[in-house]
N, C-alpha and C positions, 0 to 999 in steps of 0.2 A: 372386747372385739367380738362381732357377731358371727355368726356363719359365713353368708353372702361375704366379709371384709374379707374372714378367710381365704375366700376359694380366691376373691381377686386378686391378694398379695399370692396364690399360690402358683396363678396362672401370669403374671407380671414376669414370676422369679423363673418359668419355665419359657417364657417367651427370650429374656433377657439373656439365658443359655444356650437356648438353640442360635442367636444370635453369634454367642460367643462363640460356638462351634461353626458355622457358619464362616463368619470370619478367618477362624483360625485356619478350617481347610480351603477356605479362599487363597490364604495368605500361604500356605502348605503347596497350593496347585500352582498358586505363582514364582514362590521360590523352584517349585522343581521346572518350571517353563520357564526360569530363566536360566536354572542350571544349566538345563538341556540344552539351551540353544546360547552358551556359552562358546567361545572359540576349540578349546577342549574337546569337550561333547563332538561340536560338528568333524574335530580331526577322528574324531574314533571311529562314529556311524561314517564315515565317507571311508576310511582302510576298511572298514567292515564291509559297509556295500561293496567294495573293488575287490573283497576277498571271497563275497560269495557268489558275484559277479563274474564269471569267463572271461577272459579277452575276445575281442574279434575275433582271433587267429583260431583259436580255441573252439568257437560258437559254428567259426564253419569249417572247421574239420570235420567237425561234432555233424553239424548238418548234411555232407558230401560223404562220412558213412552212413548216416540213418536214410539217405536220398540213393544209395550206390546203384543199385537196380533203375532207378528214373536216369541217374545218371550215366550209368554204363547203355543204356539202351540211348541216351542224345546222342553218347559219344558216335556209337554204329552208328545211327542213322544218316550225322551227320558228314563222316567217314564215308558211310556207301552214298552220299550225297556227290561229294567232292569226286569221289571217281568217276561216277557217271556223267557227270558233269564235265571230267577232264578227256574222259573215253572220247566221247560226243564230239565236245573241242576240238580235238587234235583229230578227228577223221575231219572233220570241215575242215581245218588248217591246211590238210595236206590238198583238200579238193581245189583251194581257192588256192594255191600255187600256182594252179592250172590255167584257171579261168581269169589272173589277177596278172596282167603282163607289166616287166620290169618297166621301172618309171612311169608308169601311169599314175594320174591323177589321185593325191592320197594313200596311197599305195600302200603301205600299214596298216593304215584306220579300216581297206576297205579287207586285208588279208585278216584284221583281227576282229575288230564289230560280227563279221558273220559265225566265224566259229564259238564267240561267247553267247550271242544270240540262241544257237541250235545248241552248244549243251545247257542253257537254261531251261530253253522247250523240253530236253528231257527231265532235267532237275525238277520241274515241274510235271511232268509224267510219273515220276516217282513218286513223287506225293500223290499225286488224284490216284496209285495204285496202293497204296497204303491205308488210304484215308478209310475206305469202304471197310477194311478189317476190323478197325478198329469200332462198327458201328454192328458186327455181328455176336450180339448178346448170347446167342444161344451158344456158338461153337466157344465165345469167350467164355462163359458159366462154365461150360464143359472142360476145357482145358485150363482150368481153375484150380479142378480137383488134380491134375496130373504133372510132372517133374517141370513143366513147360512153365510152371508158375515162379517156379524157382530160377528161372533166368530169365524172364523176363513180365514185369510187373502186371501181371493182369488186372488185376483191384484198380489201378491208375488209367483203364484203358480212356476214360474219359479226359485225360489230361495228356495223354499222347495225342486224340484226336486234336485236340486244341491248339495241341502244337503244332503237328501237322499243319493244321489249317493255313494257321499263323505264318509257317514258314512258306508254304507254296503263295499267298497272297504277297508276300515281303519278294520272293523271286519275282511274279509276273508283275508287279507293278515297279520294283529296278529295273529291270529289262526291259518292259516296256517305255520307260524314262530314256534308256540309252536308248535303243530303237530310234526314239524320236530325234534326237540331239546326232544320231547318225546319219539319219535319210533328211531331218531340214539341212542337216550345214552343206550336204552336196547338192540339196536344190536349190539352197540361196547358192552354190556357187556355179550355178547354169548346168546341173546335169537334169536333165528336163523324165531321164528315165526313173528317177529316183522320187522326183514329185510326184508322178504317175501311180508311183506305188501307195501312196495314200488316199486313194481310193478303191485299190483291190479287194478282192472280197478276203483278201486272207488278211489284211490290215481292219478293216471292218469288223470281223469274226475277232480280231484280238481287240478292238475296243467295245465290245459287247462281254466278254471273258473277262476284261479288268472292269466293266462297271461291275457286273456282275458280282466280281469276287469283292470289290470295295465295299458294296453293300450288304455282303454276307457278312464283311471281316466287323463292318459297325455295328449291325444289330448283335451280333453275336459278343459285342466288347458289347456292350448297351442291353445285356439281354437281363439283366434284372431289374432294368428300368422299363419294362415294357409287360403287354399282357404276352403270357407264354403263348398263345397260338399263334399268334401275328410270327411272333420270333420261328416258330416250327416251320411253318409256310413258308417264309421268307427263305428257309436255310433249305427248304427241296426244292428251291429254284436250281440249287446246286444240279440237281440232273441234267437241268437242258444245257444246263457248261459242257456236261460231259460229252453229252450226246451230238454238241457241235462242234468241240474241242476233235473226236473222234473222228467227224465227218471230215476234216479238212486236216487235221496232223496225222499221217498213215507212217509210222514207221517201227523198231522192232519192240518199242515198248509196250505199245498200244494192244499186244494180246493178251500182256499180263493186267494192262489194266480192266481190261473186259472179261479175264477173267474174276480176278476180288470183285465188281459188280455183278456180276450173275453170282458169287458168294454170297454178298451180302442180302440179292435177292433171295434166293433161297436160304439162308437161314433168316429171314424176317418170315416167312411161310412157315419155319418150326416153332419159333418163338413163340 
């Protein structure tokens, strides 16, 4: 046997090995692939995942402490929501006593519609007087570093705003829903003073406020689907809401909201 026969019987016998090896850890990889996915197997890895797994119950405990600051500050808000809201209500209640004589036409609807109506309007004043805080970078950086942080989440202030937003857009556009379902059903039922009122300028003024805020509330849902300046622009339309919300609603909340806006002016000048 020559050289050359050698090397090819040597490189046959080393081809014919890797082969077996080959095989065998084939046949190694399949045996344990079907271990694995044996009935067995699947009952261990599923108690294991469920044990290293939380429950629900568990997951949002877990999240309503690591969230308690976002969460103790919804609860207030929504708390000093509900009272100004009910403050509001029940002074109109007792006004439309007055103005609402027994047995007239509707006589519920007309004694309950207007004082849910006027504490909404403020519920929504509370917001447009909130919102502007939460948009003052400079005094928020500021009271950052001090005790003020520790009760209430400043790092978050972007997602208060949000909320905010969120929630005064959800008031005037229920409100405005009732509104309507209020003033059509007594003018489909001939009170001819009630039709009239949909062309007031203070009905006007509230369907200019709800387009408004409708298309604040979309590009702002839709804002990372868009180029950022369009969405910037689009969300300082918010001033002229204010500036005609103000002209035509005058009552005791309206100082504080003129106040947080000249805040947040002046601190956009420190910024």
């Amino acid at each position: 046997m020559d050289r050359r026969d050698t090397k090819k019987l040597r490189s046959g016998n080393s081809i014919e090995a890797n082969d077996d090896t080959e095989s065998s850890s084939g046949s190694s990889a399949t045996s344990v692939s079907e271990n694995f996915t044996s009935q067995d197997d699947k009952a261990i890895f599923k108690k294991a995942r469920n044990h290293l797994n939380p429950s629900r119950f568990f997951r949002w405990i877990t999240y309503l402490y690591a969230q308690r600051k976002m969460n103790i500050f919804f609860f207030i808000h929504f708390a000093a929501t509900i009272v100004i809201w009910m403050h509001f209500a029940f002074i109109k209640f007792e006004q439309q006593a007055d103005k609402v004589p027994e047995g007239a036409h509707r006589y519920w609807l007309k004694r309950l519609v207007p004082p849910i109506e006027f504490g909404s309007m403020h519920a929504i004043l509370f917001q447009m007087a909130l919102i502007p805080i939460t948009m003052c970078r400079c005094s928020i950086s500021t009271l950052a570093e001090s005790a003020v942080n520790k009760v209430i989440p400043l790092n978050r202030a972007l997602a208060i705003h949000i909320h905010l937003g969120y929630t005064m857009i959800m008031i005037v556009f229920f409100a405005t829903i009732f509104f309507f379902f209020f003033f059509g059903l007594l003018c489909s039922e001939g009170e001819q003073a009630f039709c009239d009122k949909f062309t007031m300028e203070i009905m006007i003024t509230g369907y200019c406020i709800l387009g408004t805020l409708l298309i604040i509330g979309l590009t702002a849902h839709f804002r990372h689907r868009m180029p950022y300046e369009i969405f910037y622009a689009i969300h300082h339309v918010v001033f002229l809401m204010y500036s005609k919300f103000a002209r035509i609603f005058l009552c005791s909340l309206c100082p504080f909201v003129f106040a947080t806006n000249h805040l947040y002016l002046l601190d956009s000048q420190l910024f």
